[in-house]
C-alpha positions in Angstrom: 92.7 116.9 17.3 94.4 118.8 19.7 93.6 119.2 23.4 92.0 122.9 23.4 94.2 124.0 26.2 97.5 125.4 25.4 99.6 122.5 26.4 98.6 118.5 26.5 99.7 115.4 25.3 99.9 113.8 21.5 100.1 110.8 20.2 102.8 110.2 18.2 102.9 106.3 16.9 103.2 104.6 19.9 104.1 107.5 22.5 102.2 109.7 24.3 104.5 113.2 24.0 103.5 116.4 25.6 103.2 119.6 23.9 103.1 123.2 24.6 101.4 125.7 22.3 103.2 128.9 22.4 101.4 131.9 20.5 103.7 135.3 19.7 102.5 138.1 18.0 105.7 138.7 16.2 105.4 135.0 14.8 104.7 135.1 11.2 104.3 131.2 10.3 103.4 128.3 11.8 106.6 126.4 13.3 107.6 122.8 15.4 110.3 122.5 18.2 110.7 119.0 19.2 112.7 118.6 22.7 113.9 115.3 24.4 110.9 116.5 26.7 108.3 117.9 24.6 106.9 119.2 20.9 106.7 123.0 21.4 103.9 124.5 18.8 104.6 128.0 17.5 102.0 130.0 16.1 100.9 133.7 15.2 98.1 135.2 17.6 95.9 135.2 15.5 96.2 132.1 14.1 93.0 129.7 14.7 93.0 126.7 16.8 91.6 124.7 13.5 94.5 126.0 11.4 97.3 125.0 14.4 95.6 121.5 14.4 95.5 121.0 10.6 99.2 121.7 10.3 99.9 119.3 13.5 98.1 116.8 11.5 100.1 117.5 8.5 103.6 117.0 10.2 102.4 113.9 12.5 104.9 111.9 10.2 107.5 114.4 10.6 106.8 114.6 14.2 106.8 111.0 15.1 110.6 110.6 13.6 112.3 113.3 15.2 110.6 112.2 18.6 112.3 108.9 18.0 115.3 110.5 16.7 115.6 113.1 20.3 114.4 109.9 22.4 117.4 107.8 20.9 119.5 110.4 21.7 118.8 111.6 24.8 120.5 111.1 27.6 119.2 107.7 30.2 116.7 109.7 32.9 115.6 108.4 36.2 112.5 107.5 34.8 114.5 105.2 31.8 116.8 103.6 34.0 114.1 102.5 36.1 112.8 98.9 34.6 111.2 97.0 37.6 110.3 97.4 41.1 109.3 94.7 43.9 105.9 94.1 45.1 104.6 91.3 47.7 107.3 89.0 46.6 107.1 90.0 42.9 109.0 92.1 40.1 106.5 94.2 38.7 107.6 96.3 35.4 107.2 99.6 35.3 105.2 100.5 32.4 106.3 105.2 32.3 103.9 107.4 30.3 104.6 110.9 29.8 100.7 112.4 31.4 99.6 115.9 32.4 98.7 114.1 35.8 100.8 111.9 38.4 99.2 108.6 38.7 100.4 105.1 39.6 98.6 102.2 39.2 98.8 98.6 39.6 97.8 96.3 36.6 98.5 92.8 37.1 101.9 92.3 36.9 103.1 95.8 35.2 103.3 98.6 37.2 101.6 102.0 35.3 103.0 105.4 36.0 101.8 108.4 34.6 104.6 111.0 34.8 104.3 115.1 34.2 107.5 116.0 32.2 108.9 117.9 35.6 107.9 114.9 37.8 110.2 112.3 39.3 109.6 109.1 38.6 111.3 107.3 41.9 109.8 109.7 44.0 106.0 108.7 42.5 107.1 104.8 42.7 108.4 105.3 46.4 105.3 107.3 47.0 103.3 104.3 45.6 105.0 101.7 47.7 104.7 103.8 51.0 100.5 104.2 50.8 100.4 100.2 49.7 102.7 99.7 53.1 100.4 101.9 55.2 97.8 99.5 54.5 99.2 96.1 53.7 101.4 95.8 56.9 98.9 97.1 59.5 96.3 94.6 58.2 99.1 91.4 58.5 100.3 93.6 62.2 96.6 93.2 63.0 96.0 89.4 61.7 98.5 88.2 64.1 97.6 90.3 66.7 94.6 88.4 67.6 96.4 85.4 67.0 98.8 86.4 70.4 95.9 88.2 72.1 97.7 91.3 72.3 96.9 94.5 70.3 99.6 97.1 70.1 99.1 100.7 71.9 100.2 102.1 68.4 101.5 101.0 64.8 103.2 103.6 62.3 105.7 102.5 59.7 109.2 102.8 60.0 112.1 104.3 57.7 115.0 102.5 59.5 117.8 101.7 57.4 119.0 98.9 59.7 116.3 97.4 61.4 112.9 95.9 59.8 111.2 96.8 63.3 110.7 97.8 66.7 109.0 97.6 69.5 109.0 99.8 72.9 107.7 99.2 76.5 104.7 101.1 75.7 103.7 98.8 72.9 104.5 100.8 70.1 105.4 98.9 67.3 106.9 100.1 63.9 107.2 97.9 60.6 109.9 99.2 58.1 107.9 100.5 54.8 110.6 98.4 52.4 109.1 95.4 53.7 106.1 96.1 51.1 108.4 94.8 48.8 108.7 90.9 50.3 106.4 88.3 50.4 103.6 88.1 52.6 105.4 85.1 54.7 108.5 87.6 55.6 106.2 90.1 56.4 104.3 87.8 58.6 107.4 87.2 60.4 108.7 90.6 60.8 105.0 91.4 62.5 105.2 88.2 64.5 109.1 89.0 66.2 107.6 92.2 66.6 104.2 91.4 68.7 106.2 88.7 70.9 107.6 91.8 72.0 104.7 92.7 74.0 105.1 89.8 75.7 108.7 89.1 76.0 111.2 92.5 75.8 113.6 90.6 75.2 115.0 88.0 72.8 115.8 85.0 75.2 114.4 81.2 74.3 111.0 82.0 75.5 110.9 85.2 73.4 111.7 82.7 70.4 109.4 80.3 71.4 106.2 82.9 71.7 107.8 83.9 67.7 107.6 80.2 66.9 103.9 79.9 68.1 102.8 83.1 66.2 104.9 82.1 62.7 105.8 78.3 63.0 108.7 78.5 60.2 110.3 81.4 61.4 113.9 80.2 61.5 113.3 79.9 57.6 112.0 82.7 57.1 114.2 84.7 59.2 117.6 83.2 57.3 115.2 84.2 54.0 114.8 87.5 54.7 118.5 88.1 55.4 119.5 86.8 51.8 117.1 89.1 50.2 117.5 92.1 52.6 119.7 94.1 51.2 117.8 94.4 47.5 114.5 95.7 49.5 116.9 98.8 50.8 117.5 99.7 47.3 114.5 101.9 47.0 
């Protein structure tokens, strides 16, 4: 059955395809326009709803093979080329739907976005990552803040293309966003170089020793996050 608003979402086989029911009163017959995008319904005025969904019914076969056939050919969109994105350390994959709502949601290891036709796909999974960052990296800022004894005047995340953080003379610290993306242990670090801050402004040996106290393996994970630091910045 379809939706009883004048545009929605069928289910075609296996995908979820959006649709658009456009009445005319010049239309004669009923009528099907598959798009790379959408299946466009066309219908007299006065045709009934139960007569427009018998005949969708009808064509479902018809329908289903020239989605696959438009899909096939289409050209590769944001949303296709897109097969994976970090997550604490992992590669989740991205799992697209075509929806009448944006949504993204984690499920395990697959990544679930629900994209409107118009929407962008990158822009929804950056987004995603950017309200996951807001939370994850001032709980880990926080966790080793009490380890130093030391809570900064203010936290806010950072979209630095160079620098994974910063802190000022007031105590302001900032955590670059991307860093969502590592694992907990490099994110740990970043927050620990960061708080010694407050105590040191500076990075001279007992700057690197208050680091050491706050994230014992930092030399490792340091030299870590430079060999992975440059595929974070691809988002």
């Amino acid at each position: 059955m379809l939706p009883h608003a004048n545009s929605g979402v069928l289910q075609l086989g296996d995908a979820v395809v959006p649709f658009a029911l456009k009445r005319s009163r010049r239309r004669r017959t009923l009528g099907l326009t598959v798009t790379a995008r959408e299946v466009r319904i066309h219908a007299p005025s006065w045709t009934s709803r139960a007569e427009i969904d018998g005949y969708v019914q009808q064509q479902h076969d018809w329908l289903r093979r020239a989605w696959d056939r438009m899909q096939a050919h289409a050209p590769q969109t944001v949303a296709d080329s897109l097969a994976s994105v970090r997550y604490l350390g992992r590669v989740l994959a991205l799992d697209i739907q075509p929806s009448l709502f944006s949504e993204v949601r984690r499920h395990g290891n697959t990544l679930r976005v629900h994209l409107p036709h118009d929407a962008d796909a990158s822009a929804l999974i950056r987004a995603w990552l950017l309200a996951q960052a807001a939370q994850l990296l001032a709980w880990r800022l926080a966790r080793i803040a009490r380890k130093l004894g030391r809570t900064p005047s203010r936290f806010a995340l950072s979209n630095a293309q160079t620098q994974w953080g910063s802190c000022t003379r007031r105590g302001h610290v900032r955590l670059n966003w991307r860093l969502v993306q590592a694992p907990l242990t490099l994110i740990d670090y970043v927050a620990a170089h960061e708080l010694a801050h407050l105590v040191h402004l500076d990075h001279s040996p007992r700057f690197w020793a208050q680091v050491a106290v706050l994230c014992p393996e930092a030399l490792a994970r340091r030299a870590e996050l430079r060999t992975m630091g440059h595929s974070l910045f691809l988002v």
